[in-house]
VEXDOMI-639196 format. One record per residue: x, y, z of N, C-alpha, C, O in turn; residue number from 0; residue in one letter. Coordinates in pm, whole numbers, plus 50000, padded with zeros to 5 digits. Layout:
VEXDOMI-639196
margu npx:X npy:Y npz:Z capx:X capy:Y capz:Z cpx:X cpy:Y cpz:Z opx:X opy:Y opz:Z n:NUM res:A
...
This chain:
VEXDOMI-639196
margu npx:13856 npy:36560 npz:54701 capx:13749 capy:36627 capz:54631 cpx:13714 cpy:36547 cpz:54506 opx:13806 opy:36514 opz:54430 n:0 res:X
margu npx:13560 npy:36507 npz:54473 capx:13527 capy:36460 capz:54347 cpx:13535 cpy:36547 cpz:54248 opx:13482 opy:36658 opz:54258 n:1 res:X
margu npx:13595 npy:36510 npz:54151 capx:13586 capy:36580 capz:54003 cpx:13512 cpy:36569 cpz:53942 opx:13504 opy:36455 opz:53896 n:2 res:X
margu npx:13404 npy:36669 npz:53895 capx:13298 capy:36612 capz:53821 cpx:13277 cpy:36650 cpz:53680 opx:13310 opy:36767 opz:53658 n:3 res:X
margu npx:13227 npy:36581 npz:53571 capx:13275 capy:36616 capz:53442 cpx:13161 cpy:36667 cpz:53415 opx:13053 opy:36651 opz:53471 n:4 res:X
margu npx:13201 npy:36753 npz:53289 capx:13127 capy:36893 capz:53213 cpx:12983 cpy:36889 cpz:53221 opx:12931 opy:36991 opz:53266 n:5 res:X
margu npx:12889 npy:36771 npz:53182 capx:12765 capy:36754 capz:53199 cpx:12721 cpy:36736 cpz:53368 opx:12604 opy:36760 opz:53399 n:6 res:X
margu npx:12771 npy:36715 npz:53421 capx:12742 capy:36693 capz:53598 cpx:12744 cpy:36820 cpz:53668 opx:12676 opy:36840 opz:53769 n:7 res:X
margu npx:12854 npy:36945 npz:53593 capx:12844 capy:37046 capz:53628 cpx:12725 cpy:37119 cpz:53569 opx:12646 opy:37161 opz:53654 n:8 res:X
margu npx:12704 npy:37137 npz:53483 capx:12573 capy:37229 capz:53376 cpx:12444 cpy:37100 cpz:53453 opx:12326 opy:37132 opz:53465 n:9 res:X
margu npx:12469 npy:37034 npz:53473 capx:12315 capy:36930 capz:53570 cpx:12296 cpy:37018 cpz:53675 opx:12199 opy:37093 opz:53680 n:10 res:X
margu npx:12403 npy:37012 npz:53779 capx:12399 capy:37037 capz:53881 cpx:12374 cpy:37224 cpz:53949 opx:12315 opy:37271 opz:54046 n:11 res:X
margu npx:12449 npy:37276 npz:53846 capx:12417 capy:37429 capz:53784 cpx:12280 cpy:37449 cpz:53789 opx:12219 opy:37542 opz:53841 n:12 res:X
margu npx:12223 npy:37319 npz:53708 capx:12045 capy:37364 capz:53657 cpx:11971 cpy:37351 cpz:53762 opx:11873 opy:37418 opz:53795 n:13 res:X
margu npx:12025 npy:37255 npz:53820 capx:11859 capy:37235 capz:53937 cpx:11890 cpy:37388 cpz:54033 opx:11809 opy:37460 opz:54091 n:14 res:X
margu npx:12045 npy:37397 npz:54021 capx:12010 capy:37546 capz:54173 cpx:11971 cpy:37660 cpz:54107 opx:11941 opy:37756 opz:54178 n:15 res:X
margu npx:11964 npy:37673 npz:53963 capx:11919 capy:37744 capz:53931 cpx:11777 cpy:37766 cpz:53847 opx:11749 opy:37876 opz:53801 n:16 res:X
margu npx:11698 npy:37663 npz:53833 capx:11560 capy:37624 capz:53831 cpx:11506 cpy:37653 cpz:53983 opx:11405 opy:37719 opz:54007 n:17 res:X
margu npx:11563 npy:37614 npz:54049 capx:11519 capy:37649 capz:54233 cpx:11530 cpy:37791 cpz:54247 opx:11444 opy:37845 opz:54316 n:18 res:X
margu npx:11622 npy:37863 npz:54194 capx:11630 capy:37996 capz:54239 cpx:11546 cpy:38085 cpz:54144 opx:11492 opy:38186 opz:54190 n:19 res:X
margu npx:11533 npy:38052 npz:54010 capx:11415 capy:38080 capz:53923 cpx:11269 cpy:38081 cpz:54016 opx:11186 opy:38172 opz:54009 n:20 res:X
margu npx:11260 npy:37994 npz:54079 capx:11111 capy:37959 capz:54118 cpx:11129 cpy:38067 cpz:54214 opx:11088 opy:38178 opz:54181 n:21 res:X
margu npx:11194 npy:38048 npz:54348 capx:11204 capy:38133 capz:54434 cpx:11213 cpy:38271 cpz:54399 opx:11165 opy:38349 opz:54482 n:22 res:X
margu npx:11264 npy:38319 npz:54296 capx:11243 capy:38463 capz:54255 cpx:11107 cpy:38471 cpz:54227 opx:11032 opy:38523 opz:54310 n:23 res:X
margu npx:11064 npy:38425 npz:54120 capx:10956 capy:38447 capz:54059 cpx:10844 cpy:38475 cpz:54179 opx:10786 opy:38576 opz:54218 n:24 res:X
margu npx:10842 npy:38330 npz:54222 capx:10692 capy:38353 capz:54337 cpx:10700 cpy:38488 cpz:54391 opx:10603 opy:38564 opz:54385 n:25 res:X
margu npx:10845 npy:38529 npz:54462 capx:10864 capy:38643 capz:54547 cpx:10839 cpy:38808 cpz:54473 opx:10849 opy:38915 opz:54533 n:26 res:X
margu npx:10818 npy:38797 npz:54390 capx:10816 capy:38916 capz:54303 cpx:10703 cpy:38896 cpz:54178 opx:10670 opy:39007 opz:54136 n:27 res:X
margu npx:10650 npy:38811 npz:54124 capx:10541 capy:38772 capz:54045 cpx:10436 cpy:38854 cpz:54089 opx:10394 opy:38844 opz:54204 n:28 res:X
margu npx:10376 npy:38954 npz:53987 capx:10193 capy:38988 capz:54038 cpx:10127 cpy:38939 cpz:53904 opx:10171 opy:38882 opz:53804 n:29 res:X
margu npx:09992 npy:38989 npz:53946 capx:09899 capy:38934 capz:53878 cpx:09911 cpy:39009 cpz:53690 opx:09904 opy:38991 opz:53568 n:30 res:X
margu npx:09928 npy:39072 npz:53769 capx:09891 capy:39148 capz:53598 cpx:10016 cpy:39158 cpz:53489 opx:10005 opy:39202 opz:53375 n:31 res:X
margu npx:10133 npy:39111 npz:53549 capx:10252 capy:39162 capz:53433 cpx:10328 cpy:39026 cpz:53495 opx:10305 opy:38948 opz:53588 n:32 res:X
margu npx:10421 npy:39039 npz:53404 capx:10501 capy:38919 capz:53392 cpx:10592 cpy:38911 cpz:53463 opx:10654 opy:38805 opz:53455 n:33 res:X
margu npx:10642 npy:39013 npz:53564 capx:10752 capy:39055 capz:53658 cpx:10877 cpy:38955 cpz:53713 opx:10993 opy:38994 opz:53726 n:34 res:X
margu npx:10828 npy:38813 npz:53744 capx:10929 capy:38711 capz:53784 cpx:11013 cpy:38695 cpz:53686 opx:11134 opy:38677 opz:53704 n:35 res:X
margu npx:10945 npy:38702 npz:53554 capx:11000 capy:38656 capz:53426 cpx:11165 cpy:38772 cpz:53397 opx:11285 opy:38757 opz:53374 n:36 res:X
margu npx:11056 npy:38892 npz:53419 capx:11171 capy:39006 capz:53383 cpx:11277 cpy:38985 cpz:53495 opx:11393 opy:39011 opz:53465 n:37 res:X
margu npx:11253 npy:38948 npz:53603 capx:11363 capy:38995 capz:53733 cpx:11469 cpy:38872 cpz:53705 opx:11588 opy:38885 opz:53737 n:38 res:X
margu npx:11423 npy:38762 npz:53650 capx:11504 capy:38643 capz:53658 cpx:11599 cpy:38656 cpz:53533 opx:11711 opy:38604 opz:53525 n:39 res:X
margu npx:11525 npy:38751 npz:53413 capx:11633 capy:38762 capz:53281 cpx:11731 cpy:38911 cpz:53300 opx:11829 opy:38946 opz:53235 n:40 res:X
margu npx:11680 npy:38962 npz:53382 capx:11760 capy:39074 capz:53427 cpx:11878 cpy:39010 cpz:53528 opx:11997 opy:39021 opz:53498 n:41 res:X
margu npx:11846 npy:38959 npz:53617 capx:11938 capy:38934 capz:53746 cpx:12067 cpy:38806 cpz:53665 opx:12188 opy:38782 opz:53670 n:42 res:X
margu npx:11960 npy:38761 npz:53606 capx:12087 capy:38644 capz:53536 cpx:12167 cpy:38694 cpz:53417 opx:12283 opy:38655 opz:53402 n:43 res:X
margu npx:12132 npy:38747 npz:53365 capx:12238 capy:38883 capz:53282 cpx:12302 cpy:38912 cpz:53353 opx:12415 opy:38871 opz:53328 n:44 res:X
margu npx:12295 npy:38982 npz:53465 capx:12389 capy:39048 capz:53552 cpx:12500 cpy:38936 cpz:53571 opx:12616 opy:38929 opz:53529 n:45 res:X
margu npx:12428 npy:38857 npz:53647 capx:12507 capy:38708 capz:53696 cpx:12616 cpy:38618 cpz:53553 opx:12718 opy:38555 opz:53579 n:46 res:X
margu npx:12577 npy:38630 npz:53457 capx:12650 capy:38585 capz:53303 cpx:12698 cpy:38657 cpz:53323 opx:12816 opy:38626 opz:53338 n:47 res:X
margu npx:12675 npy:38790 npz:53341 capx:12807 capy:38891 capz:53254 cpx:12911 cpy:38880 cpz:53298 opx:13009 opy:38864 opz:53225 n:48 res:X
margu npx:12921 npy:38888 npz:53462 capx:12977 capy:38909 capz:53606 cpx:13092 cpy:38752 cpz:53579 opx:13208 opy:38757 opz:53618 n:49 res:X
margu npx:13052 npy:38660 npz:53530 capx:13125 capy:38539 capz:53516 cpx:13151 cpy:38556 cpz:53378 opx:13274 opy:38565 opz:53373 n:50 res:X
margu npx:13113 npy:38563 npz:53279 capx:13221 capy:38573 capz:53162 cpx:13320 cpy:38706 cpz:53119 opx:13398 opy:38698 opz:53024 n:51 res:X
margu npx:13304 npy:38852 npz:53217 capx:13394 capy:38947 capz:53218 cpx:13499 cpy:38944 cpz:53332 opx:13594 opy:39021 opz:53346 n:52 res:X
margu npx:13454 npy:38810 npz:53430 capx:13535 capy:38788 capz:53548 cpx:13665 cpy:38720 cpz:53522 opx:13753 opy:38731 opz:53607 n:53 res:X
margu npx:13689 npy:38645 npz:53403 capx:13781 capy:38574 capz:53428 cpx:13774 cpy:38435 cpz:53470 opx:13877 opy:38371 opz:53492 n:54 res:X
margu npx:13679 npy:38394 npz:53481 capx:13642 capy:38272 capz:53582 cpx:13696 cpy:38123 cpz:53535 opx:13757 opy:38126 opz:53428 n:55 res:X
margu npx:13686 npy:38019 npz:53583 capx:13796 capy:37926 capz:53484 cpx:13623 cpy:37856 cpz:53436 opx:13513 opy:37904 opz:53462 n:56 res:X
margu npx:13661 npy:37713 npz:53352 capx:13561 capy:37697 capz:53283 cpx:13477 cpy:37632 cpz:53353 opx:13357 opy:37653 opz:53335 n:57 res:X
margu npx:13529 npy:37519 npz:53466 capx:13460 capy:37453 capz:53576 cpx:13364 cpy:37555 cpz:53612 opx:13252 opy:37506 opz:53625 n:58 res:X
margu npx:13369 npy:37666 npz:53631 capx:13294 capy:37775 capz:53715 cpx:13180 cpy:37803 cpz:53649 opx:13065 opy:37808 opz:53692 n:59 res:X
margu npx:13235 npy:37824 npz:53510 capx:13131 capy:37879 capz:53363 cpx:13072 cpy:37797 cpz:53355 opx:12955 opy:37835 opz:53349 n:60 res:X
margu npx:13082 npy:37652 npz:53347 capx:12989 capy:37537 capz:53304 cpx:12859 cpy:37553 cpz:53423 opx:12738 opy:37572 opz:53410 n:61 res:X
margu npx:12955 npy:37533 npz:53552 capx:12866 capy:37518 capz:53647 cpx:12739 cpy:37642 cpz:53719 opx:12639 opy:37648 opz:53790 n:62 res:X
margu npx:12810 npy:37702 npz:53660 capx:12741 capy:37844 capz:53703 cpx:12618 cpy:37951 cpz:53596 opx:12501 opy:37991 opz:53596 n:63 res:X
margu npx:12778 npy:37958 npz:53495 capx:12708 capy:37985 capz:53334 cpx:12629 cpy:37938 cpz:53273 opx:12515 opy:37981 opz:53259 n:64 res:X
margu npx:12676 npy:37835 npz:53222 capx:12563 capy:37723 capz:53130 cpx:12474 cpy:37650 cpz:53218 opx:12376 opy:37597 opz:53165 n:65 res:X
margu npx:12492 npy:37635 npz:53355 capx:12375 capy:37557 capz:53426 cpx:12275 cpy:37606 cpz:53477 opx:12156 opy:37576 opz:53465 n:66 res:X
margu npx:12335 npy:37700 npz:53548 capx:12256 capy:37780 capz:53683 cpx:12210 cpy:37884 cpz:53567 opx:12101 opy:37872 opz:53513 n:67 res:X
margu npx:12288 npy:37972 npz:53539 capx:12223 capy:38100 capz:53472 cpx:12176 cpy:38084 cpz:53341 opx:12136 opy:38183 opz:53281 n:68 res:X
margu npx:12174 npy:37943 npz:53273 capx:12054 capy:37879 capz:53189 cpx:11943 cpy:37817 cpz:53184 opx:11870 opy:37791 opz:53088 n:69 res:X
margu npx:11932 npy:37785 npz:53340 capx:11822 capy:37734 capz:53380 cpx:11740 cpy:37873 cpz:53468 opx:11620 opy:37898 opz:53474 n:70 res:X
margu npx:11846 npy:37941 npz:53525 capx:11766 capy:38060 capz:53593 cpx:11662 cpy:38165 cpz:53491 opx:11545 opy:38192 opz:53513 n:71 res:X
margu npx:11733 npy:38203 npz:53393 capx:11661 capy:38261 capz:53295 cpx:11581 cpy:38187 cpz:53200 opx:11598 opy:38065 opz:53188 n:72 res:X
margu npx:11459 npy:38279 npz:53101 capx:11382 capy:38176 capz:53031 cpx:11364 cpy:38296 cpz:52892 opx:11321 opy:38410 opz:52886 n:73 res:X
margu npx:11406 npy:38228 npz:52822 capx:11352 capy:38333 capz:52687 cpx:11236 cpy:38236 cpz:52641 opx:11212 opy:38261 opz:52523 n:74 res:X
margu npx:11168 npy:38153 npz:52680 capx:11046 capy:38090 capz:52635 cpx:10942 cpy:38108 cpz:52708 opx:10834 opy:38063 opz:52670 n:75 res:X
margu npx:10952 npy:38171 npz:52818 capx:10856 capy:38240 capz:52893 cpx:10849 cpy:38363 cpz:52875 opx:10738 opy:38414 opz:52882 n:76 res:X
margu npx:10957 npy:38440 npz:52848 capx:10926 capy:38595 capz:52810 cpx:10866 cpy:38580 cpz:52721 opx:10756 opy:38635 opz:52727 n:77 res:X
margu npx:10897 npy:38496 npz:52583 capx:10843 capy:38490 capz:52446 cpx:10653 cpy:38462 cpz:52452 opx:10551 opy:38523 opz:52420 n:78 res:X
margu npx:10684 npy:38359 npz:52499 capx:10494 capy:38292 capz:52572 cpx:10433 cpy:38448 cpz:52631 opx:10327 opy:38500 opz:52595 n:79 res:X
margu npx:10515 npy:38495 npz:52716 capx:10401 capy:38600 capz:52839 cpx:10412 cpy:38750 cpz:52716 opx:10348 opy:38854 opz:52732 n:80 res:X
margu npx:10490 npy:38728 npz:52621 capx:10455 capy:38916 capz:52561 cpx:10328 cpy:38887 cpz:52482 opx:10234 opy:38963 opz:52505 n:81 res:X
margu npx:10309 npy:38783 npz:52388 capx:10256 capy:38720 capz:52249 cpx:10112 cpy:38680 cpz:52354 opx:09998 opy:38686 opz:52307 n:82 res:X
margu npx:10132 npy:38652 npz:52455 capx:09973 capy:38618 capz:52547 cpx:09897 cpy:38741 cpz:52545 opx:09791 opy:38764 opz:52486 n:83 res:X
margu npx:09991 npy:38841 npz:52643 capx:09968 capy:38982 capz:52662 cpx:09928 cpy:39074 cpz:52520 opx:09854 opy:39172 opz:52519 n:84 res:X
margu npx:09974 npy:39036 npz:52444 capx:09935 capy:39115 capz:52330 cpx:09781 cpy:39055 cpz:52215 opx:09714 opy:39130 opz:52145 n:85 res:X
margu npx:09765 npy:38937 npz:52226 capx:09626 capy:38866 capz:52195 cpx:09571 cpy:38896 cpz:52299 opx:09451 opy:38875 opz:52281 n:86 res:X
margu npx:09586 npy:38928 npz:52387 capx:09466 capy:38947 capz:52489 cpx:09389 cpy:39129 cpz:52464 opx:09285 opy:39179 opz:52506 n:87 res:X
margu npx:09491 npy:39177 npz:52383 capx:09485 capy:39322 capz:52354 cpx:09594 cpy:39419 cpz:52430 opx:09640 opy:39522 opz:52382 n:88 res:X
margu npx:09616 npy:39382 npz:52518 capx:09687 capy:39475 capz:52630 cpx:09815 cpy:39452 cpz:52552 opx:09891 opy:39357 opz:52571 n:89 res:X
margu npx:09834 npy:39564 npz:52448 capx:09942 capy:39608 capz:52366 cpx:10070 cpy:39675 cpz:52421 opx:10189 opy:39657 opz:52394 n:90 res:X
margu npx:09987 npy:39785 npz:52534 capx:10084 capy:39825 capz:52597 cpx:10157 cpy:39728 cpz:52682 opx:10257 opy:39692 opz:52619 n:91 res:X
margu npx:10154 npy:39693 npz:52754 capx:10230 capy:39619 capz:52869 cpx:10306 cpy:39484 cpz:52737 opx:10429 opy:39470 opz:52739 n:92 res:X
margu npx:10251 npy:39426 npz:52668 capx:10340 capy:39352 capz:52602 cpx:10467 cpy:39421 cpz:52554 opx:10582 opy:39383 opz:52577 n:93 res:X
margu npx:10427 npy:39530 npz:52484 capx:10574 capy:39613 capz:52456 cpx:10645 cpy:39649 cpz:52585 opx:10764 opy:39619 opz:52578 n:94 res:X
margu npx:10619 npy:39692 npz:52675 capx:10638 capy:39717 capz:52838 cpx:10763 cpy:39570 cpz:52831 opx:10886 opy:39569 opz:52823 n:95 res:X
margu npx:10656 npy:39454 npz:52841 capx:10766 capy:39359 capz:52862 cpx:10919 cpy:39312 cpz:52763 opx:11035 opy:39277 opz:52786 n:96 res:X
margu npx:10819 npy:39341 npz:52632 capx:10924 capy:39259 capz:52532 cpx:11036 cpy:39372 cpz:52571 opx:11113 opy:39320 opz:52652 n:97 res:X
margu npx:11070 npy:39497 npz:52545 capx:11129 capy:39626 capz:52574 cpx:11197 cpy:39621 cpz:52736 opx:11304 opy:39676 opz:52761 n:98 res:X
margu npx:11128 npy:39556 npz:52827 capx:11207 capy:39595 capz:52916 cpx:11275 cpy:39480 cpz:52977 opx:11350 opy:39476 opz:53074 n:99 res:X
margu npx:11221 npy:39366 npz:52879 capx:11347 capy:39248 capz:52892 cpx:11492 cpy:39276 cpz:52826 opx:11600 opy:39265 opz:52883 n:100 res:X
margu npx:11465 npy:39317 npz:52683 capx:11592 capy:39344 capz:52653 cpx:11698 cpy:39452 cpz:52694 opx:11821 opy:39447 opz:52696 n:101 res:X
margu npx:11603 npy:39559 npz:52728 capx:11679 capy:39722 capz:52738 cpx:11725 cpy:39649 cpz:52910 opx:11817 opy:39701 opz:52974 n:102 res:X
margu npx:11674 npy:39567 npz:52948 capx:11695 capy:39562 capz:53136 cpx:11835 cpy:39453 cpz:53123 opx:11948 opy:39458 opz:53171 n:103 res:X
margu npx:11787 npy:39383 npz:53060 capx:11934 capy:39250 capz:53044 cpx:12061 cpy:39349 cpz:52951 opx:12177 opy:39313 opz:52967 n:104 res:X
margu npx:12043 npy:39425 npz:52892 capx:12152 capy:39492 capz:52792 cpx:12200 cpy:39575 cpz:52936 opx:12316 opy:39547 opz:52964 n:105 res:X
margu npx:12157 npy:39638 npz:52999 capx:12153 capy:39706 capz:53104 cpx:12256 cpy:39609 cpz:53200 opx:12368 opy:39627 opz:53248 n:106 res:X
margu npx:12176 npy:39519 npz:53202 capx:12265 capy:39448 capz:53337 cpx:12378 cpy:39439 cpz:53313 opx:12468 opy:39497 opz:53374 n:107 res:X
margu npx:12398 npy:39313 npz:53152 capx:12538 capy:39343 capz:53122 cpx:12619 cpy:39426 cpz:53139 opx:12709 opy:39421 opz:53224 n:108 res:X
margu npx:12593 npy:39532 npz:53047 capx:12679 capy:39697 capz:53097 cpx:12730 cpy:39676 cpz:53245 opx:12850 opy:39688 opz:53271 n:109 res:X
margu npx:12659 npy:39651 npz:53318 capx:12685 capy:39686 capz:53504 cpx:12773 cpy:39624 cpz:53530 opx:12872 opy:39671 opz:53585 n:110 res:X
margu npx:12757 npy:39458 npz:53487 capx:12818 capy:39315 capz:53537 cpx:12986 cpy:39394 cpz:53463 opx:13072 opy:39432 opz:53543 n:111 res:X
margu npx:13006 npy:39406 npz:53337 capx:13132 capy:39456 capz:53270 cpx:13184 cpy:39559 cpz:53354 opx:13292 opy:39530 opz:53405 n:112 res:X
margu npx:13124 npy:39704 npz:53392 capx:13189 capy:39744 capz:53454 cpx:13211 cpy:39705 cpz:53628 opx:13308 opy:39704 opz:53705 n:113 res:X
margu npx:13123 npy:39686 npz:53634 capx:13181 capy:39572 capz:53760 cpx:13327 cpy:39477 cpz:53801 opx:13433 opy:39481 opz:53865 n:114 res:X
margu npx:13241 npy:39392 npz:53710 capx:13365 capy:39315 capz:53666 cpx:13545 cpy:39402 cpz:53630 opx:13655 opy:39364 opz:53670 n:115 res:X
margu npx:13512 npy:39525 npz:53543 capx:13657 capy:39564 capz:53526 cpx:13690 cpy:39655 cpz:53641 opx:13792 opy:39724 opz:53635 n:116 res:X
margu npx:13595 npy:39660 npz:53767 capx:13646 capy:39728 capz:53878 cpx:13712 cpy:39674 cpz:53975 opx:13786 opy:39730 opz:54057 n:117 res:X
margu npx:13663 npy:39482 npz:53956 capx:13699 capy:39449 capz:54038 cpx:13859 cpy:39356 cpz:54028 opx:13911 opy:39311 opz:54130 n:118 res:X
């Protein structure tokens, strides 16, 4: 087996999880709200939490944690799509998003922890 060092893992982390970013998004993206954005900072919360309440060794965390589930999620796209939504006027749905990124990722966590201490 090749050993691969700390940056090769968080590389290799990123592209499957830039790929799985996209693939969410398209699959769940509509027109009018930011939805890929939310499902990808929700699901990857879940996915962080699930690996840093798991126990996991650090090979795992680099590769998984810092790569995949830093490239899967985007706080520069939530940030871009509320601040769009809200110059455009549509006040509501910007709060909609900014609100249900955080209350949904605080959420996940919670799950991933007790999860995690069930399992």
């Amino acid at each position: 087996m090749v050993a691969l060092d700390p940056a090769q893992l968080v590389g290799l982390g990123g592209v499957l999880g830039a790929v799985a970013r996209h693939l969410v998004s398209e699959a769940v993206d509509v027109e009018w709200f930011p939805l890929g954005t939310l499902a990808v900072n929700v699901l990857g919360s879940f996915a962080l939490g699930l690996l840093a309440f798991g126990g996991w060794g650090n090979d795992v965390v680099l590769l998984l944690g810092t790569g995949a589930c830093g490239s899967f999620t985007t706080f520069s796209s939530f940030s871009f799509q509320t601040v769009r939504l809200w110059e455009a006027g549509d006040r509501a749905r910007s709060a909609v998003n900014a609100l249900g990124n955080l209350a949904g990722a605080l959420v996940a966590l919670g799950l991933a922890w007790l999860v995690a201490g069930a399992l």
